[in-house]
C-alpha positions as CSV (number, residue, x, y, z in Angstrom):
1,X,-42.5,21.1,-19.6
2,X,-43.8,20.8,-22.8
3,X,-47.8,20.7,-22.5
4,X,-48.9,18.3,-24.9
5,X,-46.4,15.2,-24.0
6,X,-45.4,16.0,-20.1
7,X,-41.9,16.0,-20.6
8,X,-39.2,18.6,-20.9
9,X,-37.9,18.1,-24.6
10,X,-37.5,16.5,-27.3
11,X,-34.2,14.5,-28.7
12,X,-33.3,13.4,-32.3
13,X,-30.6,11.3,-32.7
14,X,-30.2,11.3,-36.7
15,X,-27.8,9.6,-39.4
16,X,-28.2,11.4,-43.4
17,X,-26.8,9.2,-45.7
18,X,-25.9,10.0,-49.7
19,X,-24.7,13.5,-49.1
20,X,-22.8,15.3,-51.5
21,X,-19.4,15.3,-50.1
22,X,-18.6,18.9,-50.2
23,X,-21.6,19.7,-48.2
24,X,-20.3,18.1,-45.6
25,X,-16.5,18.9,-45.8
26,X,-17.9,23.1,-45.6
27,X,-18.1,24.1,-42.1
28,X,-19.1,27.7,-42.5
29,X,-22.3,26.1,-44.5
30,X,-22.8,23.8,-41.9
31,X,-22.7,26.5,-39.4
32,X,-25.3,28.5,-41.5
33,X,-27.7,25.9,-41.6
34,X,-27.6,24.7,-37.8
35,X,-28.3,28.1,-36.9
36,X,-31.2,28.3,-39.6
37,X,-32.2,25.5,-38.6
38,X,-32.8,26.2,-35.1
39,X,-34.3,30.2,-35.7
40,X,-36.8,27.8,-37.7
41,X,-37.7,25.4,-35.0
42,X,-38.2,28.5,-33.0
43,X,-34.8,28.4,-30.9
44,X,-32.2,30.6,-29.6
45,X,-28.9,30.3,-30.4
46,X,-25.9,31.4,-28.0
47,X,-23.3,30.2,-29.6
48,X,-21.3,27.9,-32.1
49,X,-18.4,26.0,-32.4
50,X,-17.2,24.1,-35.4
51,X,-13.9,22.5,-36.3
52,X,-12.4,21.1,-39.7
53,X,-10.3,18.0,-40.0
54,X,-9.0,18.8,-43.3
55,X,-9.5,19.6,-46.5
56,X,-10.7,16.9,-47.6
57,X,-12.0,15.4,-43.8
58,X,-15.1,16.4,-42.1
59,X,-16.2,18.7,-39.4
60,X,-17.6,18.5,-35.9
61,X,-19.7,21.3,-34.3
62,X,-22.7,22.0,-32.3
63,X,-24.5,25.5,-32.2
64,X,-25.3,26.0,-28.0
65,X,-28.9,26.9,-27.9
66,X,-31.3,28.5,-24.9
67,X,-33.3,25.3,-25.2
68,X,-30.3,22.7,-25.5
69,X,-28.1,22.3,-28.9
70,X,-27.6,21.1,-32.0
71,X,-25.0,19.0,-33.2
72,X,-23.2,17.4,-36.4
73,X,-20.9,15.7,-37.1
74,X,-19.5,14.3,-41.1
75,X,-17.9,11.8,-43.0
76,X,-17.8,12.8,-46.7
77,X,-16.0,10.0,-47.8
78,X,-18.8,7.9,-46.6
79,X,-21.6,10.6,-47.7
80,X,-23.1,10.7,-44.0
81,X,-23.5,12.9,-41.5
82,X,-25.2,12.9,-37.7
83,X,-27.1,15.3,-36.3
84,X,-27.9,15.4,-32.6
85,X,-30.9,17.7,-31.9
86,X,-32.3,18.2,-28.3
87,X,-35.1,21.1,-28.0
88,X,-36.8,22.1,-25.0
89,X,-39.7,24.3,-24.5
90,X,-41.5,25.6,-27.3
91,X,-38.9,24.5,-30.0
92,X,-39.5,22.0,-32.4
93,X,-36.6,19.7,-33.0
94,X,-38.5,17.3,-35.9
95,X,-39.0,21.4,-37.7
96,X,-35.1,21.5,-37.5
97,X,-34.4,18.5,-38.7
98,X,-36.5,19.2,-41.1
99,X,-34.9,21.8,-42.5
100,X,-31.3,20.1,-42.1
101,X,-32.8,17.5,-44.6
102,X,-34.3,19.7,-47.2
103,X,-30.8,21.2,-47.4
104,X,-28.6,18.3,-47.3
105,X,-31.0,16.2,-49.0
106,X,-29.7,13.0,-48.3
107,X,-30.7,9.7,-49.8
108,X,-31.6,8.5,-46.6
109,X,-32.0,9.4,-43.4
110,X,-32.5,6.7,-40.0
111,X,-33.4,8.5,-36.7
112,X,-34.5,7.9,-33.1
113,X,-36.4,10.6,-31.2
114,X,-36.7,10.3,-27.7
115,X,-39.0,12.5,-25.4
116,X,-36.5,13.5,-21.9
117,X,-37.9,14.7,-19.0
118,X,-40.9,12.7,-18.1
119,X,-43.3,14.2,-15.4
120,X,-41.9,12.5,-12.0
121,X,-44.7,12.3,-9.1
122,X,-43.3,11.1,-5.8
């Protein structure tokens, strides 16, 4: 459990709106960055997955971490992307989503974080 809030993790649930559309039509960038994103928030990756819809479509994929996953998923005709960050341990998943922000740089960005795994005393 993490020590300072008495849960297990922490989940971000994040849309990024006014991204450049070939950012998020690239999915061996997107790849790249998920998994810099989690070494950064202190993760372990075990593997990836990403899939194109097209040339011109977006792509789904999630990197499978030690401590849970990342995941995104585009739109670039719309400019938007969602991540779905869930950390446990000493990760950080606000430090990753961090970093997916300072490389996307979207215009703006809405997200819900939600600490999982609350202590449980019978």
């Amino acid at each position: 459990m993490s020590p300072a809030s008495g849960t297990v993790g922490s989940h971000i649930l994040a849309d990024l709106y006014g991204i450049d559309p070939a950012l998020l039509r690239d999915g061996a960038a997107l790849e790249s960055l998920l998994r810099r994103a989690a070494a950064g928030a202190g993760a372990r990756v075990l593997s990836s997955h990403f899939h194109s819809f097209g040339s011109e479509a977006g792509i789904t994929g999630v990197v499978l971490l030690a401590e849970s996953h990342i995941s995104i998923h585009t739109w670039p005709e719309c400019g938007m992307a969602a991540a779905d960050i869930f950390m446990c341990g000493a990760s950080d998943a606000e430090r990753a989503l961090e970093i997916l922000v300072r490389e996307l740089v979207p215009a703006d960005t809405q997200q819900v974080s939600v600490e999982r795994g609350r202590r449980y005393s019978s």
